[in-house]
VMD Tcl script that draws the C-alpha trace (Angstrom):
set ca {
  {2.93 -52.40 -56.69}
  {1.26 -54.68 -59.34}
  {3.44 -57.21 -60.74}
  {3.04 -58.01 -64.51}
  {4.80 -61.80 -65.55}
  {5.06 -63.00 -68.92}
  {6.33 -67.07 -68.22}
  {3.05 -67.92 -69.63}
  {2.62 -66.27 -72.78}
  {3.91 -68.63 -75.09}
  {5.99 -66.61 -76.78}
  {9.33 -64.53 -76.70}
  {7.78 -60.93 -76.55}
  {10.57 -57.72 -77.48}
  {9.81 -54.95 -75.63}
  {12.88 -53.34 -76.73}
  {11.05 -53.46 -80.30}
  {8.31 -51.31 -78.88}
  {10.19 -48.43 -76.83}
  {10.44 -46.12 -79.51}
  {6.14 -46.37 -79.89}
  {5.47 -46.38 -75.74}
  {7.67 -43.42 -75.18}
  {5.87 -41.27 -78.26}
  {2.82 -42.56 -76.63}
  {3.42 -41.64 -72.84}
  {4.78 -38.35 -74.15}
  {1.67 -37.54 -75.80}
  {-0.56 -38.93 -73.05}
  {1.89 -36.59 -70.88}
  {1.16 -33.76 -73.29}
  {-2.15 -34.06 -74.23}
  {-1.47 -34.01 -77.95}
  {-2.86 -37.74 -79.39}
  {-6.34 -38.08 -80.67}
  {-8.84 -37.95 -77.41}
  {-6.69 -35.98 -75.37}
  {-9.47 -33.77 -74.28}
  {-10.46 -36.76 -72.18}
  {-6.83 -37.50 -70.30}
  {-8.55 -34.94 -66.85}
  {-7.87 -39.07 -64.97}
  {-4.27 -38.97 -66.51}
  {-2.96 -36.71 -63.67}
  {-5.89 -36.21 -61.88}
  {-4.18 -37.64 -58.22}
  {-2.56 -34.52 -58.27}
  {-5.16 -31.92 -59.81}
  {-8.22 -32.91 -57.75}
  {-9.77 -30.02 -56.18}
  {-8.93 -30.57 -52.48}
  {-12.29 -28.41 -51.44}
  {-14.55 -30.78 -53.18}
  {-12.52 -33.47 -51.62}
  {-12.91 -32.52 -47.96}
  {-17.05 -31.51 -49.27}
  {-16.67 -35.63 -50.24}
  {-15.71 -36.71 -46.85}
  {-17.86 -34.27 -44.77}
  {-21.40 -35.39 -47.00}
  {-20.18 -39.26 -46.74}
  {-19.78 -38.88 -42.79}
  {-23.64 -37.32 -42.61}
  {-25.14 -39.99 -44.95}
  {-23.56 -42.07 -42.80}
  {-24.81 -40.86 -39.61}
  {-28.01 -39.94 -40.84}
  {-29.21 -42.70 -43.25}
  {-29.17 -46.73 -43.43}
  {-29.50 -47.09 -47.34}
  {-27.45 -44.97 -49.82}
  {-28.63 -45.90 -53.35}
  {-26.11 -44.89 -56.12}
  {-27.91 -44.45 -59.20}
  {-25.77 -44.42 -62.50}
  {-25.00 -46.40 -65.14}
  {-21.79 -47.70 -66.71}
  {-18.76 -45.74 -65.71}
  {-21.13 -43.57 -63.00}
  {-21.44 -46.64 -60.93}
  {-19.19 -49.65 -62.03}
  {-15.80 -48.56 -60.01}
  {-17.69 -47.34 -56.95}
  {-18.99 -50.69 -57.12}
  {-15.87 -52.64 -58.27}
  {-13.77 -50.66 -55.18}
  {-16.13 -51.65 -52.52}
  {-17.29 -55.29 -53.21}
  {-13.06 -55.59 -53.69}
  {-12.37 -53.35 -50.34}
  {-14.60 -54.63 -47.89}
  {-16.11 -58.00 -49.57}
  {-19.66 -59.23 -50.15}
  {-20.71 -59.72 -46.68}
  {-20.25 -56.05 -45.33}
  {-20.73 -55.50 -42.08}
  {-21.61 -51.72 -41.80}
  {-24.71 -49.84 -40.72}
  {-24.83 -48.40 -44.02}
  {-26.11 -50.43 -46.80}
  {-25.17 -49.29 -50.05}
  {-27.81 -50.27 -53.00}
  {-27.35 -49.63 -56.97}
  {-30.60 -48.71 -59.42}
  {-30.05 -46.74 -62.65}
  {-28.09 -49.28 -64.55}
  {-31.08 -51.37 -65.88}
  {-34.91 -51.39 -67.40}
  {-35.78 -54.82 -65.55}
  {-38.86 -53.75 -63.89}
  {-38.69 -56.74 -61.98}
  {-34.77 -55.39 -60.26}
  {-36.48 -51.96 -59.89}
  {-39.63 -52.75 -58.15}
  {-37.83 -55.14 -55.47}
  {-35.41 -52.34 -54.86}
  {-38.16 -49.87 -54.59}
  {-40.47 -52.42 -52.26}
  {-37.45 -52.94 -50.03}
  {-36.84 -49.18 -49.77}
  {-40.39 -48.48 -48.30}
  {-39.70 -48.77 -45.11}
  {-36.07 -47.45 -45.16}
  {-34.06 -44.37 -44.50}
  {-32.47 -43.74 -47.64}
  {-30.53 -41.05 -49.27}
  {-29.55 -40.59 -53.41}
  {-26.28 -40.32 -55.07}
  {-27.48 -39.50 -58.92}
  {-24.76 -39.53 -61.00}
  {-24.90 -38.24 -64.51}
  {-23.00 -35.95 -66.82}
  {-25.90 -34.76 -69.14}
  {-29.26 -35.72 -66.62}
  {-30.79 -37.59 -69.47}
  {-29.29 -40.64 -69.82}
  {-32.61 -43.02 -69.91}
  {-31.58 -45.75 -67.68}
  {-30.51 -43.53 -64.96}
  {-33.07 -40.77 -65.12}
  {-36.00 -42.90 -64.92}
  {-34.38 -44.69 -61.66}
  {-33.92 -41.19 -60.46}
  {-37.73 -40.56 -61.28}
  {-38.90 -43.04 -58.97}
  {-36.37 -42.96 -56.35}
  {-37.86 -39.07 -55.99}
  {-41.06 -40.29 -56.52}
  {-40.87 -42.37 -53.55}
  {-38.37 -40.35 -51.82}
  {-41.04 -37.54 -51.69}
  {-43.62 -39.61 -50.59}
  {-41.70 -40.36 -47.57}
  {-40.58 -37.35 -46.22}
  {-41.93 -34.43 -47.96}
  {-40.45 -32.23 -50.76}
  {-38.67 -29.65 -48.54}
  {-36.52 -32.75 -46.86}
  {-35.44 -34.03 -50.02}
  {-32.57 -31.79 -50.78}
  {-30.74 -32.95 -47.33}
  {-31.46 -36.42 -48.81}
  {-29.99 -35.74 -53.06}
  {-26.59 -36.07 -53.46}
  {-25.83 -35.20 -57.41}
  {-22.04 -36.06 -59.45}
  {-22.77 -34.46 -62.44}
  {-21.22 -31.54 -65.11}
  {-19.85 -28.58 -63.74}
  {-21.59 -26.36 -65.94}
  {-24.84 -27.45 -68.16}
  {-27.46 -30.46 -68.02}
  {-30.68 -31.63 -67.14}
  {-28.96 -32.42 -63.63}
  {-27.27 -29.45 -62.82}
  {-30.22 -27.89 -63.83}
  {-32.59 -29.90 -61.12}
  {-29.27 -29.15 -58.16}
  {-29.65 -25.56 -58.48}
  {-33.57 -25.55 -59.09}
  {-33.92 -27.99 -55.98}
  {-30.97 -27.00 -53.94}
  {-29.06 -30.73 -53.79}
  {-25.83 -31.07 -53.23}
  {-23.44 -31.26 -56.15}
  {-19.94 -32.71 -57.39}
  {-18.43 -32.43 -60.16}
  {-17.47 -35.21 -62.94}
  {-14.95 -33.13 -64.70}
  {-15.51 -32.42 -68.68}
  {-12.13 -33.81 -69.48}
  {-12.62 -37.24 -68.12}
  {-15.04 -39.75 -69.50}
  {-17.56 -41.84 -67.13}
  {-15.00 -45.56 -67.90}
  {-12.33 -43.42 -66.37}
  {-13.97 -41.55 -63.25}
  {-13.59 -43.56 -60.23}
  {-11.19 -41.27 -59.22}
  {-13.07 -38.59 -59.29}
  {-16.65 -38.10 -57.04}
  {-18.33 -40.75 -59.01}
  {-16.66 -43.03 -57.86}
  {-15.33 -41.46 -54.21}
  {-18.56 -40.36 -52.52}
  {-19.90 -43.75 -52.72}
  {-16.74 -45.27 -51.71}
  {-16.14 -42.88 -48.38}
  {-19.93 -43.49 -47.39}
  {-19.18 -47.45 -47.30}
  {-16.30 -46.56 -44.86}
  {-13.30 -46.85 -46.97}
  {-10.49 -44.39 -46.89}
  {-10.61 -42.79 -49.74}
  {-7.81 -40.63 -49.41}
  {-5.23 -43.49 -49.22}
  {-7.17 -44.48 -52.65}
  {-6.05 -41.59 -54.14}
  {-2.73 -42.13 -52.56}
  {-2.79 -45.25 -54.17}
  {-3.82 -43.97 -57.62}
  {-0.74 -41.43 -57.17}
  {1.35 -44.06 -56.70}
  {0.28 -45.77 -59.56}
  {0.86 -42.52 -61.95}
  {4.01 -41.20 -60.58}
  {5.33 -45.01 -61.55}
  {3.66 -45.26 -64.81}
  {4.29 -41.79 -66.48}
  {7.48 -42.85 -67.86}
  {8.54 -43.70 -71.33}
  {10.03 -46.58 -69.99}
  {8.53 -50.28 -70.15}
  {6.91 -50.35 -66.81}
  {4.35 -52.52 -65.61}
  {1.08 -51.39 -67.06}
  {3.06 -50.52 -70.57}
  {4.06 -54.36 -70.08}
  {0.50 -55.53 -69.47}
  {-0.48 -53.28 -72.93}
  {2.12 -54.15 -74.93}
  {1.42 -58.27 -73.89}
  {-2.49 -57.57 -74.74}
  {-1.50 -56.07 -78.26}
  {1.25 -58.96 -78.86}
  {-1.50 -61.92 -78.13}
  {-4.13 -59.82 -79.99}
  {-1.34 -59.75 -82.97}
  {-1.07 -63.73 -82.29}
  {-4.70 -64.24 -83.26}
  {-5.95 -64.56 -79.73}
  {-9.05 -61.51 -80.02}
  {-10.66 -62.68 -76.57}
  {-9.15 -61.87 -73.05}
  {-10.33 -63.41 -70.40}
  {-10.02 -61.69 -67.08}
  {-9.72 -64.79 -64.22}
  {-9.79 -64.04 -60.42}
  {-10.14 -66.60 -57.65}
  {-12.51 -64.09 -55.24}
  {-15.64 -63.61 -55.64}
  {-15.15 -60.24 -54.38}
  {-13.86 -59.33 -57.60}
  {-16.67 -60.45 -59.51}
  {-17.66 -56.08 -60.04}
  {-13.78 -55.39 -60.71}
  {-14.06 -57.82 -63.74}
  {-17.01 -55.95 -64.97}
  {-15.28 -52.69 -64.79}
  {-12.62 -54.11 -66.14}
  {-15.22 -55.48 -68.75}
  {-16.39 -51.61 -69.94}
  {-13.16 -49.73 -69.23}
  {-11.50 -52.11 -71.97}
  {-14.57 -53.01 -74.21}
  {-15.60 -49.35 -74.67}
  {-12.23 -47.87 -75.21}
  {-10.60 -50.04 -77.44}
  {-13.89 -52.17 -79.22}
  {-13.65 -49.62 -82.64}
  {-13.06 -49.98 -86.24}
  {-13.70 -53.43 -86.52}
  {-11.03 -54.02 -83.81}
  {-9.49 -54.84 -80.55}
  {-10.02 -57.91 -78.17}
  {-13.30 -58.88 -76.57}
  {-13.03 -58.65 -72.78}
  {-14.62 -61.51 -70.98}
  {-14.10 -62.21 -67.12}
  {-14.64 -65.55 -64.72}
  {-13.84 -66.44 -61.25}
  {-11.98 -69.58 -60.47}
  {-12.72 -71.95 -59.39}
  {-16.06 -71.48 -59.76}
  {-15.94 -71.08 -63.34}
  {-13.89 -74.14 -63.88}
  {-16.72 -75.87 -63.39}
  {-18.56 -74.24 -66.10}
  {-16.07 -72.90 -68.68}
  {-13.39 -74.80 -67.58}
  {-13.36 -77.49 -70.46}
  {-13.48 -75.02 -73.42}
  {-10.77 -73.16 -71.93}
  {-8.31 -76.23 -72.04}
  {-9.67 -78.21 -75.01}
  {-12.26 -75.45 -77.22}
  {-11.19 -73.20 -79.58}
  {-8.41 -71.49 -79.26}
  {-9.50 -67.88 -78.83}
  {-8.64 -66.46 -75.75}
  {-5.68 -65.44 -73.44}
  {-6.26 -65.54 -69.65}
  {-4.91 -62.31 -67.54}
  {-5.24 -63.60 -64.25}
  {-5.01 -61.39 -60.87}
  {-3.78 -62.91 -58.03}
  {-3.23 -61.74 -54.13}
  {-0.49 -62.56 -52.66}
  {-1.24 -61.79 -48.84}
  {-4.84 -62.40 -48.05}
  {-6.43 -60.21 -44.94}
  {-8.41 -63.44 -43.76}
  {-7.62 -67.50 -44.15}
  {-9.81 -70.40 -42.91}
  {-8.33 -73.54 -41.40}
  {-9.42 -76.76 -42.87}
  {-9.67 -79.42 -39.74}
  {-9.51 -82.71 -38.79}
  {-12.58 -85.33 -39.67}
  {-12.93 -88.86 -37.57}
  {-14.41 -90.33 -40.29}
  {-12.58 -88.84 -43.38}
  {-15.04 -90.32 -45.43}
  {-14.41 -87.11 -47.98}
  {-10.63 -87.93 -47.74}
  {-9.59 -84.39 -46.76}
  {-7.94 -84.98 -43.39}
  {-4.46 -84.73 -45.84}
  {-5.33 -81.43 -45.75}
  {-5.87 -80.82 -42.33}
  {-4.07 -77.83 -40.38}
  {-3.80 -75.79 -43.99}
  {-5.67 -72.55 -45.23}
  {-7.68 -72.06 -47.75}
  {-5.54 -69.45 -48.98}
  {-2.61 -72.67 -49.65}
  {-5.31 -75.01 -51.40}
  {-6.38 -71.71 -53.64}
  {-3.13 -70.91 -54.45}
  {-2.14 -74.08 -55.29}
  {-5.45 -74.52 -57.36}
  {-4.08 -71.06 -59.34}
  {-0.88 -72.70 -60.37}
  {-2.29 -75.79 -61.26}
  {-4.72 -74.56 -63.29}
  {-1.83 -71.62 -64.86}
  {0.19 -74.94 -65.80}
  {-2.42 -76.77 -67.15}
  {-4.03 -73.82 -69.56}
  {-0.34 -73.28 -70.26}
  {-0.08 -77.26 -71.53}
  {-3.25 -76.51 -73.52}
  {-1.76 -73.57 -75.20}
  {-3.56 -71.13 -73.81}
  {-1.79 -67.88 -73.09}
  {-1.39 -66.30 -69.23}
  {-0.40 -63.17 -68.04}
  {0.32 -63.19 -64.58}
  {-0.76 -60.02 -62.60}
  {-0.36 -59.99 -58.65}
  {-0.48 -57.87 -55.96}
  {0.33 -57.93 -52.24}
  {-2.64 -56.98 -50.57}
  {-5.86 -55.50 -51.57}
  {-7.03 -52.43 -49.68}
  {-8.19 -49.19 -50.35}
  {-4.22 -48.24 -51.81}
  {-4.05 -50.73 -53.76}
  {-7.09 -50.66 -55.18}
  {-6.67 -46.83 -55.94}
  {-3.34 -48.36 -57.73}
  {-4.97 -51.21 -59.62}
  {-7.34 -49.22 -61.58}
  {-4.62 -46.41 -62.54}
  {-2.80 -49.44 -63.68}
  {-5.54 -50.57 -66.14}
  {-6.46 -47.09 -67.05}
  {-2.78 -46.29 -67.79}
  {-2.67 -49.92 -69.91}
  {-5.85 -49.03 -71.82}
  {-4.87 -45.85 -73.09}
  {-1.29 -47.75 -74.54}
  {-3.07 -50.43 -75.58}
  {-5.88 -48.20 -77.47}
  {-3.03 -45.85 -79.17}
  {-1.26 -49.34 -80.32}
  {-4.10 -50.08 -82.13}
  {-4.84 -46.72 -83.85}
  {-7.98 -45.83 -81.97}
  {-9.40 -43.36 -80.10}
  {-9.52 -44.29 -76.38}
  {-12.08 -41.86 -74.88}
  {-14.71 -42.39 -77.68}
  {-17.92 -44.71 -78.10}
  {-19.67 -43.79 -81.11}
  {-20.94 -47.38 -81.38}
  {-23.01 -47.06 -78.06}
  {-25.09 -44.24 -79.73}
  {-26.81 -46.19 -82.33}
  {-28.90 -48.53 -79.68}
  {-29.83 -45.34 -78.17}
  {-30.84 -43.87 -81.31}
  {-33.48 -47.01 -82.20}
  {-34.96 -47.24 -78.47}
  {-35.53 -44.09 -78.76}
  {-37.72 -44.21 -81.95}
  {-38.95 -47.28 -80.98}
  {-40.22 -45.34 -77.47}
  {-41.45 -42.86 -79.56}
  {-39.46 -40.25 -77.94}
  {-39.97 -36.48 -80.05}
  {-37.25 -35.80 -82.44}
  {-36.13 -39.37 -83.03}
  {-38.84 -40.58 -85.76}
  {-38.02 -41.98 -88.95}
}
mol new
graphics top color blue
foreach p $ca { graphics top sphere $p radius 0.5 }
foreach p [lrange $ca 0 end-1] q [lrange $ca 1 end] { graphics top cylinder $p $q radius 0.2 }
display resetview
């Protein structure tokens, strides 16, 4: 399980003070009775998955895996960032599978698309469009040219062995095309939001066609809310009530730190499940992520001497799969042979504490997160644990978890600037 440790915070925090709050909150998160709850489907969703669509899942992963070498994901935001998170943090950055897995849908930069789209010429490739409504921009232009091309490749009457959709299980532009077209479909239930849907197809048909076991990720995730849906301080009520203590403090940054680059996607998911859940009213903390050490080359110096804005919540593994031996030099002319005969993993975890003790000194807040291993369980785990610590830490500060009225407004000027029908001044 995920260990949550408060030594660095700075501060004496009561969680006694808050028990009364977290229990009224995990009762109504249990219930479905706060503001949002029409969007808790992830809450208890380990247990409430349709087990048909599940074993549909596994079955379509297994023949894109057979049958294709590319699988390109195309979503945007919550419809691809945990699929992508869960597999760069599975299986690393250097996969060694016969299935490459590629992501368009999540950006205008003609200069991303058309490389993904020249590489994809002379590939095998199947779709997974993901998309609740069918007409979010982003995504259903990607989808527009992956058909295009698609098409152009092997015909119109192959393409529907070649679509795989995610989308609503009753209405939109997508559903619409699935039962026009005759693609394959999945459902993104209506009662959980795209931050929260890794759990669901979104993020599991991507995840089973890179290879990983996606049924000990929803073990994982089971885990995970079995131990959290208590009214009890555990862990991820810990992490929450620590982020809305530091936030109190007049820290309003968090920085998410991890020392694998692996992660790099998990920190952006972490990024948007935060951001867009508790960024309202004028409120909450800006989420910000870096990898150490890298970073300490880079951001390093504000973070121990700049202004004091930000809190680090730093994840650390405890039991790496993999370790690399430093050796022996003749000529020691770098002057590491006193490291000779250790691991990497020793120099990086020694690196962590240092640099823990050091932001400490500078008066920087750290919570401490850490888990054993990382695999496919406790991944599934990990993000019920930050789901779980979002919602408490969103209710804490009055708002509305499952909401992003803010993200509308940027939609609202491209489109008028596009000069899309309905949207002129």
């Amino acid at each position: 399980m995920i260990k949550v440790s408060d030594a660095h915070v700075l501060r004496d925090v009561s969680y006694a003070s808050y028990a009364k709050e977290v229990a009224t909150i995990n009762e109504g998160i249990r219930s479905r009775s706060l503001e949002g709850s029409d969007y808790l489907g992830w809450a208890d969703y380990p247990n409430t998955y349709d087990k048909e669509e599940f074993a549909r899942i596994e079955k379509a992963a297994a023949y894109i895996r057979e049958n294709f070498e590319v699988l390109v994901v195309c979503g945007i935001g919550g419809s691809y960032l945990g699929a992508r998170a869960a597999i760069d943090g599975i299986q690393g950055l250097y996969r060694k599978d016969k299935l490459e897995i590629l992501f368009m849908g999540q950006t205008f930069a003609p200069s991303y698309v058309s490389q993904v789209l020249d590489y994809l010429k002379d590939k095998k490739f199947a779709i997974n469009v993901i998309s609740k409504s069918g007409t979010t921009t982003e995504t259903a232009v990607a989808f527009r040219l992956l058909s295009e091309l698609l098409k152009s490749q092997i015909g119109a009457e192959n393409m529907k062995k070649a679509i795989f959709a995610t989308t609503d299980a009753s209405k939109g532009a997508l559903l619409e095309l699935c039962k026009k077209y005759g693609y394959e479909r999945f459902v993104l239930p209506s009662d959980i939001g795209g931050r929260y849907s890794v759990f669901t197809a979104v993020g599991l048909l991507p995840m089973a066609a890179a290879g990983i076991d996606i049924a000990a990720f929803m073990d994982g995730a089971r885990n995970a809310m079995l131990s959290f849906d208590s009214d009890e301080i555990n862990e991820a009520y810990k992490y929450g009530i620590l982020r809305h203590e530091l936030y109190k403090a007049g820290y309003p940054v968090e920085m998410f730190v991890t020392y694998e680059p692996r992660f790099v996607q998990l920190g952006e998911w972490w990024k948007q499940l935060f951001g867009e859940s508790e960024g309202k009213d004028h409120t909450g903390l800006l989420p910000d992520s870096a990898t150490f050490t890298t970073d300490l080359h880079s951001l390093g110096q504000f973070i121990q001497q700049g202004s004091p804005v930000l809190f680090e919540t730093v994840l650390s593994v405890e039991s790496p799969e993999r370790d690399v031996i430093i050796p022996h030099d003749e000529d020691n002319l770098d002057g590491l042979n006193y490291l000779e005969g250790k691991g990497l993993d020793f120099v990086a975890k020694k690196a962590h504490d240092g640099t823990v003790e050091a932001h400490a000194g500078g008066n920087v807040p750290n919570v401490l997160l850490s888990i054993d291993k990382m695999d496919a369980f406790t991944m599934g785990e990990l993000m019920m644990f930050f789901c779980r610590a979002c919602a408490l830490s969103c209710y804490l500060n009055k708002v509305n978890p499952f909401n992003q009225p803010g993200v509308e407004i940027y939609k609202k000027n491209m489109f008028r600037l596009l000069g899309k029908p309905g949207y002129e001044k």
